[in-house]
LUMSE-34084 format. One record per residue: x, y, z of N, C-alpha, C in turn; residue number from 1. Coordinates in nm, 4 decimals, padded with zeros to 6 digits. Layout:
<pts>
{pt {X,Y,Z},{X,Y,Z},{X,Y,Z},NUM}
...
</pts>
This chain:
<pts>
{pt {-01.6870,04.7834,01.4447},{-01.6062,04.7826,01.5641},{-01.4701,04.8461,01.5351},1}
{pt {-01.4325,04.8328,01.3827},{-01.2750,04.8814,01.3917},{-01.2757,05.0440,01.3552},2}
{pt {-01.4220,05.0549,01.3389},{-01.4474,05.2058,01.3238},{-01.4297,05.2600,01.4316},3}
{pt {-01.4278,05.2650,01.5378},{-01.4539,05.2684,01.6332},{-01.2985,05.2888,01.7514},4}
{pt {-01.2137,05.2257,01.6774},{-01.0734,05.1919,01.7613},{-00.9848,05.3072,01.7036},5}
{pt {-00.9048,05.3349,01.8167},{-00.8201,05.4503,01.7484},{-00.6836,05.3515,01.6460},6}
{pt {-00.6233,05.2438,01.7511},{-00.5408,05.1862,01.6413},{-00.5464,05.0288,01.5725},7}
{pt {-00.5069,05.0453,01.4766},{-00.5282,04.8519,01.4008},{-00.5308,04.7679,01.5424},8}
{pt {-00.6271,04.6511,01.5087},{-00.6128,04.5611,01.6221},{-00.5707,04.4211,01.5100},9}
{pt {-00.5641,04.3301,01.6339},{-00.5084,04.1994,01.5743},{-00.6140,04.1179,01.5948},10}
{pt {-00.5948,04.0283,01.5350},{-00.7351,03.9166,01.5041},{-00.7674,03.8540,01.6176},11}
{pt {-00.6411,03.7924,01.7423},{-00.7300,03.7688,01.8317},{-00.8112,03.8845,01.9320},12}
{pt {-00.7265,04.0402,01.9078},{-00.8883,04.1252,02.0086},{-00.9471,04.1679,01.9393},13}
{pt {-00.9979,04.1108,01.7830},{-01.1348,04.1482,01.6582},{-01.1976,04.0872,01.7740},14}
{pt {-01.1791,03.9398,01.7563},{-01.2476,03.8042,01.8448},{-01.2943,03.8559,01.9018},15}
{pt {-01.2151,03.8634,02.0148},{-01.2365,03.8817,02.1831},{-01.3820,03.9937,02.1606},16}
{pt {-01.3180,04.1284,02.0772},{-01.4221,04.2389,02.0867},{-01.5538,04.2326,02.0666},17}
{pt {-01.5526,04.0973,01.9136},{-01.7199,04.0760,01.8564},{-01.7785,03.9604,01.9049},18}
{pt {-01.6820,03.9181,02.0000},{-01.7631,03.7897,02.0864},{-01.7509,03.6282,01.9981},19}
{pt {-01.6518,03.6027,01.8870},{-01.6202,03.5289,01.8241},{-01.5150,03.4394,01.8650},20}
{pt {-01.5079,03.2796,01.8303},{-01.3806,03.2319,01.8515},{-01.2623,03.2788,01.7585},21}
{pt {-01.1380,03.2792,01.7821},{-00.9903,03.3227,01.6740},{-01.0460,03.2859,01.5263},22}
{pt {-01.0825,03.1421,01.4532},{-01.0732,03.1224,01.3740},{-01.1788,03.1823,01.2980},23}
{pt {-01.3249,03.2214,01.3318},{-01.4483,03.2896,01.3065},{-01.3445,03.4403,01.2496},24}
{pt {-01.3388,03.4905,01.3416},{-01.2209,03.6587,01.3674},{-01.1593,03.6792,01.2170},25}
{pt {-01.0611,03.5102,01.2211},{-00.9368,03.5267,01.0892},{-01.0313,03.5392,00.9812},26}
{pt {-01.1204,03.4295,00.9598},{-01.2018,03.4210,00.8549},{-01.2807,03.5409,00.7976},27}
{pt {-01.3673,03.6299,00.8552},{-01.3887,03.7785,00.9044},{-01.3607,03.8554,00.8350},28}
{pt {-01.2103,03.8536,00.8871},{-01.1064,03.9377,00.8436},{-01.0760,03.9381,00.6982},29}
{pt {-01.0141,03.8181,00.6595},{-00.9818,03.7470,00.5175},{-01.0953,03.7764,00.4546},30}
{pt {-01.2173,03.7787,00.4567},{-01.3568,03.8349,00.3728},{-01.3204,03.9570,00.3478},31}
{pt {-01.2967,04.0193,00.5018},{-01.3035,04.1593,00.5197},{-01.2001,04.2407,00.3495},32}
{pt {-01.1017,04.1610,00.3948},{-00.9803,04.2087,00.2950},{-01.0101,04.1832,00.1460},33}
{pt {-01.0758,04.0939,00.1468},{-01.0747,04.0343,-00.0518},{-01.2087,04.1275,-00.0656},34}
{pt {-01.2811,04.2013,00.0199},{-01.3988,04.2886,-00.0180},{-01.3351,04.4102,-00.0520},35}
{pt {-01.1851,04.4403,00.0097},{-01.1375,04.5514,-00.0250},{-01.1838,04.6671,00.0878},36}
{pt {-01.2326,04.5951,00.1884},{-01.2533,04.6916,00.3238},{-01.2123,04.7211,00.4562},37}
{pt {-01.0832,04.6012,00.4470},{-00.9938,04.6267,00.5211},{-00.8516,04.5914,00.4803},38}
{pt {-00.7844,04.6333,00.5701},{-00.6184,04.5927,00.5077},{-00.5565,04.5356,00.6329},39}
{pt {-00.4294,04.4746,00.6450},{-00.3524,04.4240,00.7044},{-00.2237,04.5091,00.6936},40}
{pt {-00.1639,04.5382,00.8253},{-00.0143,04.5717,00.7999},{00.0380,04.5398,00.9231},41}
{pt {00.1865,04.5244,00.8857},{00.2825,04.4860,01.0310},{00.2659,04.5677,01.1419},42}
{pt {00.2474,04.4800,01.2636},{00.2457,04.6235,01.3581},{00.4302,04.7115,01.3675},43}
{pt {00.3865,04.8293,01.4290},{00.5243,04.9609,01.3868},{00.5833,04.8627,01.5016},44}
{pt {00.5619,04.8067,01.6378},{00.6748,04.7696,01.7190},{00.6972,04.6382,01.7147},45}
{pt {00.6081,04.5444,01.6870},{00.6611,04.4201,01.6267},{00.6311,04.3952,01.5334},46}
{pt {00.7422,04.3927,01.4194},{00.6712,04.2810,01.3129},{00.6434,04.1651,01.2461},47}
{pt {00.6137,04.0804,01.3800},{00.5664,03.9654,01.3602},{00.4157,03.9585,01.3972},48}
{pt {00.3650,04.0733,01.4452},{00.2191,04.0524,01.4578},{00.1762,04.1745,01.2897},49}
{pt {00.0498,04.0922,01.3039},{-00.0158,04.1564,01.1884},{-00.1073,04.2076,01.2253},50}
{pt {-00.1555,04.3612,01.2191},{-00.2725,04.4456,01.2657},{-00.4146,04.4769,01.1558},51}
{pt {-00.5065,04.4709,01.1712},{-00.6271,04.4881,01.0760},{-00.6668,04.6577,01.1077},52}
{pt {-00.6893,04.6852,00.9690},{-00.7339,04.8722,00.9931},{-00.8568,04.8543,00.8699},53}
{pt {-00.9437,04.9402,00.9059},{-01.0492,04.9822,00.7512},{-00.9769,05.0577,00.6751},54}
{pt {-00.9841,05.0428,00.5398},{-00.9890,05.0989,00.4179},{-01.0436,05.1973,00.3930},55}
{pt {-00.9964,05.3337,00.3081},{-01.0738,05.4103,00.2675},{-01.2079,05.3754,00.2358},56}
{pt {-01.2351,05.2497,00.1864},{-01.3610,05.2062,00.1083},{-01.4304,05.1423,00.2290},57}
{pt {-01.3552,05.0955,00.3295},{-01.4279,05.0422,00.4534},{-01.4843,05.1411,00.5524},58}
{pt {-01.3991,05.2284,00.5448},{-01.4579,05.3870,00.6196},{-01.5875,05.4019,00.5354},59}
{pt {-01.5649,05.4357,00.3948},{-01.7077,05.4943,00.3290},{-01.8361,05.4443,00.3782},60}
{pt {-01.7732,05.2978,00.3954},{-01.9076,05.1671,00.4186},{-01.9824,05.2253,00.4834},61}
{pt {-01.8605,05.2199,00.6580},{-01.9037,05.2801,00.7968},{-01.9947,05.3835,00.8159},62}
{pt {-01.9902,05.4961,00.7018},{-01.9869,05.5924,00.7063},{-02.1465,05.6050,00.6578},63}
{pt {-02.1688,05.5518,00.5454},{-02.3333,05.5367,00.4638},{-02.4175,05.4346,00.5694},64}
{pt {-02.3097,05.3242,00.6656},{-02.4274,05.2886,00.6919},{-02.4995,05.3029,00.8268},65}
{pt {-02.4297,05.4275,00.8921},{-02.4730,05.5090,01.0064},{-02.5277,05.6149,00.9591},66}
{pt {-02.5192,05.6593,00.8168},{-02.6223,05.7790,00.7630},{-02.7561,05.6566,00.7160},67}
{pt {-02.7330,05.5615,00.6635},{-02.8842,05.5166,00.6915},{-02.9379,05.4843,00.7957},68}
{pt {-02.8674,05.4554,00.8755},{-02.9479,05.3865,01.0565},{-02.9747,05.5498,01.0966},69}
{pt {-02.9443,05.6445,01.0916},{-02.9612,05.7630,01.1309},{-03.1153,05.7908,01.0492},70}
{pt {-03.0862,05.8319,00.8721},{-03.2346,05.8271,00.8723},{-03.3062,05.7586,00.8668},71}
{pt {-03.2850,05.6236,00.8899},{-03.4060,05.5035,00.9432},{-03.4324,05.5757,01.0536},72}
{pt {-03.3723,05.5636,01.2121},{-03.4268,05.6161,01.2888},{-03.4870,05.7642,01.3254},73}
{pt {-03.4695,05.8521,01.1918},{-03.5543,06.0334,01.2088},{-03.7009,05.9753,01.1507},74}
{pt {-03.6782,05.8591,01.0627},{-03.8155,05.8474,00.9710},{-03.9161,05.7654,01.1078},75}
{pt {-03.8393,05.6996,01.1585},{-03.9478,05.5569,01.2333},{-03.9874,05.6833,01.3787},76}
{pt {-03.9026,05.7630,01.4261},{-03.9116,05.8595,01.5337},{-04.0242,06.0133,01.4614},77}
{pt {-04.0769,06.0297,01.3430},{-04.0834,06.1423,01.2937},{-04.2750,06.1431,01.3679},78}
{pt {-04.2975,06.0161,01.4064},{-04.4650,06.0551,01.4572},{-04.4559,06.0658,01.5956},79}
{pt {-04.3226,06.0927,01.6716},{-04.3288,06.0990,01.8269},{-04.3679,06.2332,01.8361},80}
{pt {-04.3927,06.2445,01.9523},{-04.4015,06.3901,02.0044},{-04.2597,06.4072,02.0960},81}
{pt {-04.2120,06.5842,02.1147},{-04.0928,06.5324,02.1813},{-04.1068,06.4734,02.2990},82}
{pt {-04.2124,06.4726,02.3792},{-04.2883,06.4135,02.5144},{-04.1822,06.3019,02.4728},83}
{pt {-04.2508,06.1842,02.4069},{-04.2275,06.0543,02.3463},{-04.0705,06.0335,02.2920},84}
{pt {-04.0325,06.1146,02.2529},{-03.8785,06.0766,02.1955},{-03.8190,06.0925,02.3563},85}
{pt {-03.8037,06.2286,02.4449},{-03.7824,06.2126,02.5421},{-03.7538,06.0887,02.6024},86}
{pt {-03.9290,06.0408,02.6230},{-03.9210,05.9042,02.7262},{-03.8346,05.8007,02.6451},87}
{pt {-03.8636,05.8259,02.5039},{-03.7828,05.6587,02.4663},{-03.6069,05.6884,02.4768},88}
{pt {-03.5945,05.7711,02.4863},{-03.4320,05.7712,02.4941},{-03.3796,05.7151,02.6344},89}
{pt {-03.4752,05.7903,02.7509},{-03.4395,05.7315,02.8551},{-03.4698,05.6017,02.8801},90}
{pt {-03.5563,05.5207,02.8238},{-03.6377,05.3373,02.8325},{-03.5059,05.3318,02.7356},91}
{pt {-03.4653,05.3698,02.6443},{-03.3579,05.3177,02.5791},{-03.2211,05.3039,02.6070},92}
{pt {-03.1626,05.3973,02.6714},{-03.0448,05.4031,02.8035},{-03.0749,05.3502,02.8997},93}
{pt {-03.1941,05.3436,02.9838},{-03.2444,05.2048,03.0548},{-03.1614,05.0359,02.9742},94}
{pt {-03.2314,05.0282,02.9204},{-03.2499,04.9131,02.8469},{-03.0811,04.8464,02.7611},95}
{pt {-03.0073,04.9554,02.7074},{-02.8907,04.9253,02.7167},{-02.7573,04.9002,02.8047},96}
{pt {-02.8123,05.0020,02.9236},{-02.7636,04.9797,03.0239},{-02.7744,04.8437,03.1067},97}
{pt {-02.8443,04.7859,03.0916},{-02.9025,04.6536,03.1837},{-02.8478,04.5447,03.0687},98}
{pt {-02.7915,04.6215,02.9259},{-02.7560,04.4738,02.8433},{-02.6786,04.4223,02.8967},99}
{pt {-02.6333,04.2329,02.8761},{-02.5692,04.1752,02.9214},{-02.3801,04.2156,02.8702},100}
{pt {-02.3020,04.2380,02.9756},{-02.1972,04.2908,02.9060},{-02.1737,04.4205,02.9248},101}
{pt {-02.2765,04.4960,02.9263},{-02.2697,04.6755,02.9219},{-02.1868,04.6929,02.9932},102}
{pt {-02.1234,04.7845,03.0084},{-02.0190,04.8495,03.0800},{-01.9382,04.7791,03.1499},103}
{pt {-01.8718,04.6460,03.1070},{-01.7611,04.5768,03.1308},{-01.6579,04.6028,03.0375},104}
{pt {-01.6786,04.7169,02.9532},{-01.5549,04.7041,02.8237},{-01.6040,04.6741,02.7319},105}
{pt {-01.6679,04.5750,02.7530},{-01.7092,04.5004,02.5727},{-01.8230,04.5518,02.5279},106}
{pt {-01.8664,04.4748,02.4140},{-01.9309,04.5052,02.3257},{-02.0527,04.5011,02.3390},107}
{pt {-02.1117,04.4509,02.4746},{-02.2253,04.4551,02.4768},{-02.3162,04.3089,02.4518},108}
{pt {-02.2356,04.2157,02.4156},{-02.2656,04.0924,02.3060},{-02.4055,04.0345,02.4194},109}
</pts>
C-alpha cells in the first residue's frame, strides 16, 4: 500500500487504508521498521506527526514481489487461448468491480 502513495503516510491512514484498527497499523509499522523496510521521519510541516515511507530495501521487496505475481500469473495464464485471457480479464474487472469497497477510495478490503 505505501508503494503505492506518492507521500509518507501516518499510522492512523496505514489503518484506515488496510482496514486495521490504530494499534494493529503501529504494530505493522514497528515490524515494518526493525525488518529494515520501512522508515519513519518527521513530517516537513509538522513535526510532531511522524510519517512512514519504504526503504530502499522495502522498495526492492515491492518490487520482486510483483515480478513474481507477474510470472505466477504468465505461467498459470500460458494454456489460455487469447479468446480466454480476453474473457477472463473482463469476468475479472467484472468481479473486482462489484468488490466490496471498490471504488469508494479504499482498498477494496
Amino acid at each position: 500500500m505505501l508503494a503505492a502513495e506518492q507521500d509518507p503516510l501516518g499510522v492512523s491512514e496505514i489503518a484506515e487504508r488496510v482496514g486495521v484498527d490504530q494499534p494493529r497499523a503501529s504494530r505493522l509499522v514497528a515490524q515494518g521498521v526493525e525488518l529494515g523496510l520501512l522508515r519513519r521521519e518527521a513530517d516537513a510541516e509538522d513535526a510532531r506527526k511522524i510519517r512512514t515511507l519504504l526503504t530502499d530495501e522495502g522498495r526492492a521487496l515491492v518490487r520482486r514481489a510483483r515480478e513474481d505475481r507477474s510470472a505466477a500469473v504468465g505461467e498459470a495464464l500460458a494454456g489460455f487461448s487469447d479468446a480466454e485471457r480476453r474473457q477472463f480479464a473482463a469476468l475479472l474487472e467484472r468481479f473486482a468491480a462489484a468488490w466490496p469497497g471498490a471504488g469508494r477510495g479504499g482498498a477494496g478490503r
